[in-house]
C-alpha positions as CSV (number, residue, x, y, z in Angstrom):
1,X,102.8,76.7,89.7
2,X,104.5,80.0,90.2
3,X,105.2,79.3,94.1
4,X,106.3,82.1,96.0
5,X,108.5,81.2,99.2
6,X,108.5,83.8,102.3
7,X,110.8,84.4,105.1
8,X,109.7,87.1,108.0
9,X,113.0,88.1,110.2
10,X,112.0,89.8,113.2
11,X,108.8,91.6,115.5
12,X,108.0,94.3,112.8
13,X,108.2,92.0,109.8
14,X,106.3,89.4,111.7
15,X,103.5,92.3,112.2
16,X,103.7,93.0,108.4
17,X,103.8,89.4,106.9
18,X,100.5,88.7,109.7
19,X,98.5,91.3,108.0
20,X,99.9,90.0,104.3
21,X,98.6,86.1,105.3
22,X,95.0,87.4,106.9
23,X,94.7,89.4,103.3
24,X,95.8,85.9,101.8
25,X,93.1,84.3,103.5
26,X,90.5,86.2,103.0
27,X,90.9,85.3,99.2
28,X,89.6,81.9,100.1
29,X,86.1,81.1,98.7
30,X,84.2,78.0,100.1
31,X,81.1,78.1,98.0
32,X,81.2,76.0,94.4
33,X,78.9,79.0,92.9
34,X,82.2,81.4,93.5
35,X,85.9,81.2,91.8
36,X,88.6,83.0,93.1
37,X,91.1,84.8,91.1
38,X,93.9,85.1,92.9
39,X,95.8,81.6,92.8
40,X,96.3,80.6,96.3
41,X,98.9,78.0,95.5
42,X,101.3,80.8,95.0
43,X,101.8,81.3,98.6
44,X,100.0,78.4,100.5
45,X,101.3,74.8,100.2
46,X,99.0,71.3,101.0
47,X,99.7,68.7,103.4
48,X,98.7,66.2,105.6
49,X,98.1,66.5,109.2
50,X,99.1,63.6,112.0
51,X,95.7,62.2,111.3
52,X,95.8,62.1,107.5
53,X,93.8,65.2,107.2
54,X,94.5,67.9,104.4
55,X,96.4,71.0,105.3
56,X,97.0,74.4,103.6
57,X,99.4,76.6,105.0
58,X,101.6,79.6,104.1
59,X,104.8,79.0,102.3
60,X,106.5,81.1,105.0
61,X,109.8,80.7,107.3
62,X,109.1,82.7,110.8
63,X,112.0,84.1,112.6
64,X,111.8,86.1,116.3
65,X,113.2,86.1,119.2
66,X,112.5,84.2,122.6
67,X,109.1,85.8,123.7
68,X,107.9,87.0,120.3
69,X,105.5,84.7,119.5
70,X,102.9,85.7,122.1
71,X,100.8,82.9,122.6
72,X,101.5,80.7,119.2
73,X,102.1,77.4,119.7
74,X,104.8,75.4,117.3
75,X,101.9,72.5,116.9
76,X,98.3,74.0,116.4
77,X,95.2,72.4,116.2
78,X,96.6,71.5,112.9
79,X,99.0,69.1,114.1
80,X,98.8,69.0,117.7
81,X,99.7,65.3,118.7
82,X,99.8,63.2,121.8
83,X,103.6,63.9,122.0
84,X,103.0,67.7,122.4
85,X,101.9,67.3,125.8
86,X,103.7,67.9,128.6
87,X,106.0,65.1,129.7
88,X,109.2,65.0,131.7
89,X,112.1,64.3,129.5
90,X,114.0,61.6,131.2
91,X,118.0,62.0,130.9
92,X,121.4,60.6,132.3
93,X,120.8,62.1,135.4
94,X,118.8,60.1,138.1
95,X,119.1,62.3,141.1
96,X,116.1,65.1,141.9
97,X,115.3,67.6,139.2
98,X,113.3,70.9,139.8
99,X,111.5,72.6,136.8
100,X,111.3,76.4,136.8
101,X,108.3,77.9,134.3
102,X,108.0,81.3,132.9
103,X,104.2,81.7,133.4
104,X,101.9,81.3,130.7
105,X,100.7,84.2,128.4
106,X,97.1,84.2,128.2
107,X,95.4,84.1,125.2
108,X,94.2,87.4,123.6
109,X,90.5,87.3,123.6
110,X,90.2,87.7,119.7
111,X,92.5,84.2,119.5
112,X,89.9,82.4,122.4
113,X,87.0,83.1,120.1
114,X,88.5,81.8,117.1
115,X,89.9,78.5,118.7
116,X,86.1,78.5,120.3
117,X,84.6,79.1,116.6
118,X,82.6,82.2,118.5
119,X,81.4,85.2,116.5
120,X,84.8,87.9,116.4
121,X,84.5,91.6,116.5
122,X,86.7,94.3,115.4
123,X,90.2,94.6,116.6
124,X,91.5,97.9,118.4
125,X,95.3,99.0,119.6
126,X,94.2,97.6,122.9
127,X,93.5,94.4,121.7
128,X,96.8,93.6,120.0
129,X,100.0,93.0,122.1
130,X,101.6,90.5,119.8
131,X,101.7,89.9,115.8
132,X,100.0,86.4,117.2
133,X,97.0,88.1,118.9
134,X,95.2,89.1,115.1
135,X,97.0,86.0,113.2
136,X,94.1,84.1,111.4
137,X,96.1,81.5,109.5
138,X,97.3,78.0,110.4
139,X,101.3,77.7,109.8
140,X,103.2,74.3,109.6
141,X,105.2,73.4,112.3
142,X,108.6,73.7,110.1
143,X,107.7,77.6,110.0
144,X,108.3,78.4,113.4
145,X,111.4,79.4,114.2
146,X,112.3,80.8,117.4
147,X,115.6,82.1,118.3
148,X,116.4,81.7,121.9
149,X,119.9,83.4,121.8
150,X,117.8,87.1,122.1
151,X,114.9,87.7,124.2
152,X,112.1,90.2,123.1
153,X,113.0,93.5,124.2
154,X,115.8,92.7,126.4
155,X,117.2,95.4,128.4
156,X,120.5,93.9,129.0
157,X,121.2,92.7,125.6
158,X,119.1,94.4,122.7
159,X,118.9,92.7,119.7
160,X,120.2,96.2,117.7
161,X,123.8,96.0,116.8
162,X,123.5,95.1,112.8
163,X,126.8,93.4,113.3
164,X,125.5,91.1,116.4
165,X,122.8,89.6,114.0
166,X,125.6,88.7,111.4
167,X,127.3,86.9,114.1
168,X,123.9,84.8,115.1
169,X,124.0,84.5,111.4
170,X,127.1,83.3,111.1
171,X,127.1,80.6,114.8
172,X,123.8,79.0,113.9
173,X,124.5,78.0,110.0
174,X,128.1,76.8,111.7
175,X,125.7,74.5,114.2
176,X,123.4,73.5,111.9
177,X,122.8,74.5,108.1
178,X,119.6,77.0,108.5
179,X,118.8,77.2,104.4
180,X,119.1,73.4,104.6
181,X,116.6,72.7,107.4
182,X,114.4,75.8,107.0
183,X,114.0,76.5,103.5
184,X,114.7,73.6,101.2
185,X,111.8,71.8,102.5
186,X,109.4,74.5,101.3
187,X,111.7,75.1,98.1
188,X,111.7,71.7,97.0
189,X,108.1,71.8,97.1
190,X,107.7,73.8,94.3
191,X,107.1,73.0,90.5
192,X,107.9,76.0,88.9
193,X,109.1,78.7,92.1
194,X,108.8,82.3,91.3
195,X,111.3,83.4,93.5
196,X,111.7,84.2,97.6
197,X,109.9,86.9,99.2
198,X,111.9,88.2,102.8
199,X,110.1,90.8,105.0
200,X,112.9,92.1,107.3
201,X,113.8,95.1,109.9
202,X,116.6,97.0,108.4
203,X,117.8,99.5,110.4
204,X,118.4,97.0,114.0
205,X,120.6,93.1,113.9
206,X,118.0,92.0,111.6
207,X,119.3,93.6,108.8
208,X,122.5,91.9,109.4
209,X,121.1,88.8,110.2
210,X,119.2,89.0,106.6
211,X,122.6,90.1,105.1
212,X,124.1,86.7,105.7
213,X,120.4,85.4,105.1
214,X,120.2,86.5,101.3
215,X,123.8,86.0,100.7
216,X,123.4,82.8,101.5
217,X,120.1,82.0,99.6
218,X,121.9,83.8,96.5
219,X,124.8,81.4,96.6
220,X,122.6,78.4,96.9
221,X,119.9,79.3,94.5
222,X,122.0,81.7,91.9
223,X,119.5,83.6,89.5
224,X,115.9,82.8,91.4
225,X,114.5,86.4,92.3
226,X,114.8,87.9,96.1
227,X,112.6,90.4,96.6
228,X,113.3,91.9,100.1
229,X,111.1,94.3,102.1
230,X,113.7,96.3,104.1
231,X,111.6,97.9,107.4
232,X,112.8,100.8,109.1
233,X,111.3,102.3,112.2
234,X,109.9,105.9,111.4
235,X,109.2,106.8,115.1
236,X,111.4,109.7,116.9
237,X,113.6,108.5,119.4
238,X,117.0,110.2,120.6
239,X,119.9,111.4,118.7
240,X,122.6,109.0,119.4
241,X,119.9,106.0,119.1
242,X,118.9,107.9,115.7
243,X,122.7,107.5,113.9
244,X,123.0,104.5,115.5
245,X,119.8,103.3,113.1
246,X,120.7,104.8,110.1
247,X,124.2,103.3,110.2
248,X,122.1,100.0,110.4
249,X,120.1,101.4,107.7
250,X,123.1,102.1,105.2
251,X,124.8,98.9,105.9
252,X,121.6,97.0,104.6
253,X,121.1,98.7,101.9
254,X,124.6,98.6,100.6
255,X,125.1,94.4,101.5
256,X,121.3,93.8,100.5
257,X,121.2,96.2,97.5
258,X,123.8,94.2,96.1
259,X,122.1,90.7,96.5
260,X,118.6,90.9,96.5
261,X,117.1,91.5,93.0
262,X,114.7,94.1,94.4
263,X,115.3,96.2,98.2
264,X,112.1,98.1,98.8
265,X,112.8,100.9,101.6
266,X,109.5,100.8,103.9
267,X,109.6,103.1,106.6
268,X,106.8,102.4,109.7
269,X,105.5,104.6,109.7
270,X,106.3,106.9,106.9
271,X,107.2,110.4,107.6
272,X,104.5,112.9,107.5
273,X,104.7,114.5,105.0
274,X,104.6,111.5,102.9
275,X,100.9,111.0,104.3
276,X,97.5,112.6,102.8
277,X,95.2,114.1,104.9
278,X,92.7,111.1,104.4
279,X,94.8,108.7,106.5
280,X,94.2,108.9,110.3
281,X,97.3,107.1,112.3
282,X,95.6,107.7,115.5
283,X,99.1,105.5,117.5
284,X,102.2,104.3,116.0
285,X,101.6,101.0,117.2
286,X,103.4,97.8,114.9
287,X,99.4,96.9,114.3
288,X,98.4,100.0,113.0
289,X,101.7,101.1,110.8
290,X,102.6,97.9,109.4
291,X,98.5,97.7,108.6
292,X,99.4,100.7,106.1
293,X,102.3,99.5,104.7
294,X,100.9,96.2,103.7
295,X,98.1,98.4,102.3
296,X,100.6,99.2,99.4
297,X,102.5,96.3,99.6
298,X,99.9,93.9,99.3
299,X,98.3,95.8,96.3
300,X,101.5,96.4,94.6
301,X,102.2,92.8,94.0
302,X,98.5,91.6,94.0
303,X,99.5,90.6,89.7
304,X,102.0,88.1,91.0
305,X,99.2,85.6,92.3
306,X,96.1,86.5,90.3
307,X,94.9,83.1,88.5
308,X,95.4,82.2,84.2
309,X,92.1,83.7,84.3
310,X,92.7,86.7,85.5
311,X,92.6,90.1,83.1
312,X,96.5,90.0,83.2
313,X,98.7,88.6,85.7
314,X,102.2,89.2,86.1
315,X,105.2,87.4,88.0
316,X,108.1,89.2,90.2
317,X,110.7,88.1,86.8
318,X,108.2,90.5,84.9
319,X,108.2,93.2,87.7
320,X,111.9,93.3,87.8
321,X,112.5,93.4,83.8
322,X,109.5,96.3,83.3
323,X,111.8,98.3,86.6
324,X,115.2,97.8,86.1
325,X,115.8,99.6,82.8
326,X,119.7,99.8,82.5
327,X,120.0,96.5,84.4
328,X,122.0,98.2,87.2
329,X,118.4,99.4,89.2
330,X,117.0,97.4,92.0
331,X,116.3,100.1,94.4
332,X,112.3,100.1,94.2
333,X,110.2,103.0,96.2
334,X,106.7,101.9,96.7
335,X,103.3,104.0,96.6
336,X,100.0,104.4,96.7
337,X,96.5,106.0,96.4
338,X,93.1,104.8,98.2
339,X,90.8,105.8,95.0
340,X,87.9,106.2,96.9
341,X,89.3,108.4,99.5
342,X,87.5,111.7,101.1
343,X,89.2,114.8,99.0
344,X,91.0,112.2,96.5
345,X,91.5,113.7,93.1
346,X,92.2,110.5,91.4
347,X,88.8,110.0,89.8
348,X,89.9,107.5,87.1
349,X,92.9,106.0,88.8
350,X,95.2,108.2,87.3
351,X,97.3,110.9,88.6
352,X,99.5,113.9,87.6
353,X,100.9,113.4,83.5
354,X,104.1,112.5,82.9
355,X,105.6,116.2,82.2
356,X,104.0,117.3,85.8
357,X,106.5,114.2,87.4
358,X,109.1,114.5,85.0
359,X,109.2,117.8,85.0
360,X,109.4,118.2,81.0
361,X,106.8,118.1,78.3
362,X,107.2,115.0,76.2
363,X,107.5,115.6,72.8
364,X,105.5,114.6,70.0
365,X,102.9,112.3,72.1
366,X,99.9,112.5,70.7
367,X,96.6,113.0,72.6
368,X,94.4,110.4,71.7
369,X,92.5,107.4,73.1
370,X,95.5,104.9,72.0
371,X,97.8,107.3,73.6
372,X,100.0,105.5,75.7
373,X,99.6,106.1,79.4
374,X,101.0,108.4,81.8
375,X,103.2,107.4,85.0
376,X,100.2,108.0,88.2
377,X,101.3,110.5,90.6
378,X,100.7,108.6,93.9
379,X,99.7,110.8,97.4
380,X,101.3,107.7,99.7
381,X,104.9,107.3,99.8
382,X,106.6,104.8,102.0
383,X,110.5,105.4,101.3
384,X,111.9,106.4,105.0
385,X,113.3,110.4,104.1
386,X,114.2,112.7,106.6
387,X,112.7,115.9,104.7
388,X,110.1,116.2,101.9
389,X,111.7,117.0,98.4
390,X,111.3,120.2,97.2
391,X,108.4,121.4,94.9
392,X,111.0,122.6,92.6
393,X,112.9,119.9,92.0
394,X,112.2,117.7,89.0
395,X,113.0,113.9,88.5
396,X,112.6,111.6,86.4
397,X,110.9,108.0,86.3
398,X,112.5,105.4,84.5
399,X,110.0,103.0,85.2
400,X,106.7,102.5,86.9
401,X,104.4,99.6,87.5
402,X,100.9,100.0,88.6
403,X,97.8,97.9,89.9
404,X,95.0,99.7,90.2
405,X,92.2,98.1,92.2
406,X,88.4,98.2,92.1
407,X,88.4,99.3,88.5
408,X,84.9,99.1,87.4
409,X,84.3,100.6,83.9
410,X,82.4,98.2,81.8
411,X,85.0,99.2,78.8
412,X,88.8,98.4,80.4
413,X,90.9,101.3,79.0
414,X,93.2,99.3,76.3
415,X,96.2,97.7,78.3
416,X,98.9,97.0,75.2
417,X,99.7,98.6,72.1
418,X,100.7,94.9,70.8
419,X,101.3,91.1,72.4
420,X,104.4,91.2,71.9
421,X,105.2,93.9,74.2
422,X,103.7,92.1,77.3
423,X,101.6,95.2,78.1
424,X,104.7,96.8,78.7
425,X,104.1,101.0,77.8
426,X,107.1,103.7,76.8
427,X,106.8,107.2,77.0
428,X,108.9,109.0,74.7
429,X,111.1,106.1,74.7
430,X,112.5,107.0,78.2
431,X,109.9,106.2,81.0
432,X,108.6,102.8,81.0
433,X,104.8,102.1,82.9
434,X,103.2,99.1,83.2
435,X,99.5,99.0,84.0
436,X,97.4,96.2,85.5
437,X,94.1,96.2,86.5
438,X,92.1,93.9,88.6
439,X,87.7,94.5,89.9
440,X,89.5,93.1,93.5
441,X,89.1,95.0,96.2
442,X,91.4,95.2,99.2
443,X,89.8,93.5,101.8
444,X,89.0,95.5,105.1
445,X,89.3,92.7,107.7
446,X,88.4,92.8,111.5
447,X,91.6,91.9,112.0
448,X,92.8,95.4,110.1
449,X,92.3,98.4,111.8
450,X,89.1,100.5,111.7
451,X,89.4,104.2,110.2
452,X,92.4,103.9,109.2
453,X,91.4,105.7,105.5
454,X,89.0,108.1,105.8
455,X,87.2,107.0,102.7
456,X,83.7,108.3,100.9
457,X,82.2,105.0,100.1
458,X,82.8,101.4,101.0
459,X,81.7,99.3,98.6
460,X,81.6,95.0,99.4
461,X,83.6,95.4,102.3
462,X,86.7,97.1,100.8
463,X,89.0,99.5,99.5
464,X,89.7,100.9,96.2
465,X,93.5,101.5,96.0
466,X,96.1,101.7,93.4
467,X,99.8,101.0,94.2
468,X,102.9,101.1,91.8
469,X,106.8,100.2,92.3
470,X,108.1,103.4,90.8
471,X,111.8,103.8,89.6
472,X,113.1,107.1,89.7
473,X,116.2,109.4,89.5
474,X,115.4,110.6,93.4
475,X,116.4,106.9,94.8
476,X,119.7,109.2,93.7
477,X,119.4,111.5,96.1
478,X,117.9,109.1,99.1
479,X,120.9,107.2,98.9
480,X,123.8,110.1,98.9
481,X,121.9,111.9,102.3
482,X,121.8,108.3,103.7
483,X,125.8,108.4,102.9
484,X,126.2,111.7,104.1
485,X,124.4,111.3,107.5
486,X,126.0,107.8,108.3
487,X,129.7,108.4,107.2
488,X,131.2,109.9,110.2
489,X,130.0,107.7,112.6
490,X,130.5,104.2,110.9
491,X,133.4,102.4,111.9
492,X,137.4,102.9,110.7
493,X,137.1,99.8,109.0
494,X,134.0,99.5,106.8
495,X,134.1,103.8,106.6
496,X,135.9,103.7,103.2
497,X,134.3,100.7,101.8
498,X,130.4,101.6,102.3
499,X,131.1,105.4,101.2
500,X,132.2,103.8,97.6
501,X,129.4,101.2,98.0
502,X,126.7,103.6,98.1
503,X,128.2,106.4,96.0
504,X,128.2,104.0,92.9
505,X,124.7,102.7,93.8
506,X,123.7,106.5,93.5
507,X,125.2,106.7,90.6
508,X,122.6,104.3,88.7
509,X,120.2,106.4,89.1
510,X,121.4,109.3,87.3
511,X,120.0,110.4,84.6
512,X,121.1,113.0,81.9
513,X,124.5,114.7,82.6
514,X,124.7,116.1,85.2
515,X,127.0,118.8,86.7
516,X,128.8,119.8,90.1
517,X,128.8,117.9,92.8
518,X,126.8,114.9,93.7
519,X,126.8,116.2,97.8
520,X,127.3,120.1,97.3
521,X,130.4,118.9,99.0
522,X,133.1,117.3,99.2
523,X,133.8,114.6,101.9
């Protein structure tokens, strides 16, 4: 059934993945007279409840620390049994016992009138003080995890160091096998699994803790794809807390890079000038950043779940073989457009042509309605950069896959130049692009904040946007200022080792010869 298992490791993710599942739901029709086309048995599983009711809940894993969960409950209404109640656990000791209580969070208002079934109203900053507070979706009790060796934003003892989360890693699989009671019961489940789908911090102990995570899952399930979603926090803080992320940041990517079959880069929020005018982050709240990036992330991989009678779906196997052209590339950047934006050129879904991004003029391509199409130039970036590239500078894409949104020609522009080729395009027999097209919109929710695009029409309650996972020769130059940056300040004994770790990784994403160099210095 193509079954795509999640794992969410940490605050941030748990934000992201919350806005991802609300999307999910939304998806859901309830009439006979409608039909879905996105295939919800991708990423929900059924069940039975305590009563012998059916259940559908995420195929998910949820990871935080003690206090993150807000006001979630392990047993919902789902599931909620006589046993959940509270009862005084009786023990070997008979002698008086005193029990001390944290007091109880109160509900957010927007989960009280759910629970109630009352009308809900749009959600504002204000509103949201937990991923929990805007969470519309039932999860099984086996997804709920809570780890109670780290408390939420702990003063005394930060969960930050990347090396600490290894550790917690590395004490709780001694204690008790985590992929054996966490994931194999969801992994089992499946008929025919796509692969695993991890939303992660990467730049604080979580990406250390996911380290040991996907190591782990790529020992026990060898060649199933790992797609991980590597968050790193965009906001300014202070210099020595700055290095002290990006060391974080480079040890992920080197350990992850080399595990995962795709590491997306998703910075939250993404640096300024990686923003068009049209979008309005009015705070830098978790709600309201990871709201963008699962704009783009959502939309990117919208293919992987569409139903057999969808236009063309795809699967993450197919995303990987269209991206990774010399088999060495899983470094992905992703982007995005909102087609329907105030002041957006892209009037056909299309962008720049491919000599504009690749800075050449391809020869011999001819200019004709079977023409094969041209890598979109994308005015959303979400790859964490600490300065814009130059103007000047060309690049080139290896490979590009796209989903464009909303399209609504009565005529679909051709999508393959044969079967055989999967709808797989080449350009000049260096860049590959791989189009799909879908009439679903991305669904504004309550739940997702208001004005966030500043957009010219609205049509059925949604957005136009395309989104592509582009492969380029820049992921180059990302990777050797993340070297340069980090270098001095790692430690003695992983210095030498993550310098030739992510100098070779850069080195995939050359292309042509190249001369001088690769830092303008040497180290």
């Amino acid at each position: 059934m193509r079954e795509i298992v999640t794992v969410q490791l940490g605050q941030r993710s748990n934000y992201l993945a919350t806005h991802f599942w609300n999307t999910q739901e939304s998806y859901f029709t309830y009439s006979e007279n409608q039909e879905s086309v996105v295939d919800h048995d991708v990423h929900f599983r059924p069940g039975l409840g305590p009563d012998g009711s059916e259940t559908f809940t995420p195929r998910t894993v949820i990871y935080d620390l003690k206090g993150g969960f807000g006001t979630m409950r392990r047993f919902n209404a789902l599931y909620d049994t006589q046993q959940d109640s509270e009862q005084p656990v009786r023990g070997l000791w008979d002698g008086i016992t005193s029990t001390q209580q944290e007091p109880a969070i109160e509900p957010a208002d927007y989960q009280r009138r759910l629970d109630l079934g009352l009308p809900t109203s749009q959600l504002h900053d204000s509103d949201v003080r937990y991923w929990s507070d805007f969470n519309r979706v039932f999860y099984h009790p086996k997804s709920i995890v809570q780890l109670n060796e780290f408390e939420l934003n702990s003063q005394l003892m930060p969960f930050e160091d990347w090396h600490a989360g290894g550790e917690l890693f590395e004490n709780l699989t001694r204690e008790f096998d985590l992929l054996d009671r966490d994931i194999r019961p969801f992994s089992e489940e499946c008929d025919h699994m796509q692969g695993f789908q991890i939303f992660t911090g990467a730049d604080d102990a979580w990406g250390g803790f996911a380290a040991k995570y996907i190591e782990h899952l790529r020992d026990e399930y060898g060649k199933t794809s790992i797609w991980t979603w590597g968050i790193e926090d965009g906001s300014r803080v202070a210099r020595q807390k700055q290095l002290a992320r990006a060391c974080n940041t480079a040890r992920s990517l080197s350990t992850i890079g080399q595990q995962a079959s795709v590491y997306v880069r998703l910075a939250a929020p993404p640096p300024p000038w990686s923003l068009p005018g049209y979008v309005n982050l009015r705070s830098r709240s978790d709600w309201m950043t990871t709201a963008l990036l699962c704009a783009g992330l959502e939309s990117s991989t919208l293919p992987t779940r569409l139903t057999a009678n969808a236009r063309k779906r795809g699967s993450l196997t197919l995303f990987e073989d269209a991206l990774n052209t010399n088999g060495r590339q899983n470094l992905f950047e992703l982007q995005a457009s909102v087609t329907n934006a105030v002041g957006n050129v892209h009037e056909d879904g299309h962008g720049a042509p491919a000599r504009e991004i690749n800075g050449r003029n391809p020869s011999g391509e001819k200019n004709s309605a079977q023409s094969q199409p041209e890598p979109s130039r994308f005015d959303i970036s979400y790859l964490p950069s600490s300065s814009p590239q130059p103007a000047s500078k060309s690049f080139h894409v290896f490979a590009q896959v796209e989903c464009e949104r909303d399209h609504l020609e009565s005529e679909p522009r051709p999508l393959s130049l044969g079967l055989e080729e999967r709808l797989r395009r080449r350009i000049n027999e260096e860049s590959v692009v791989e189009v799909y097209q879908t009439r679903v919109q991305f669904p504004l929710l309550e739940t997702f904040p208001d004005g966030l695009f500043e957009t010219s029409q609205q049509t059925r309650g949604g957005l136009g946007i395309s989104a592509g996972l582009v492969c380029d020769s820049r992921m180059k130059d990302e990777i050797l200022a993340l070297r340069n940056s980090t270098f001095r300040y790692l430690r003695l004994d992983e210095r030498e080792n993550l310098y030739n770790e992510l100098t070779q990784m850069s080195e995939n994403y050359s292309f042509g010869w190249e001369s001088g160099s690769d830092t303008g210095q040497d180290e």
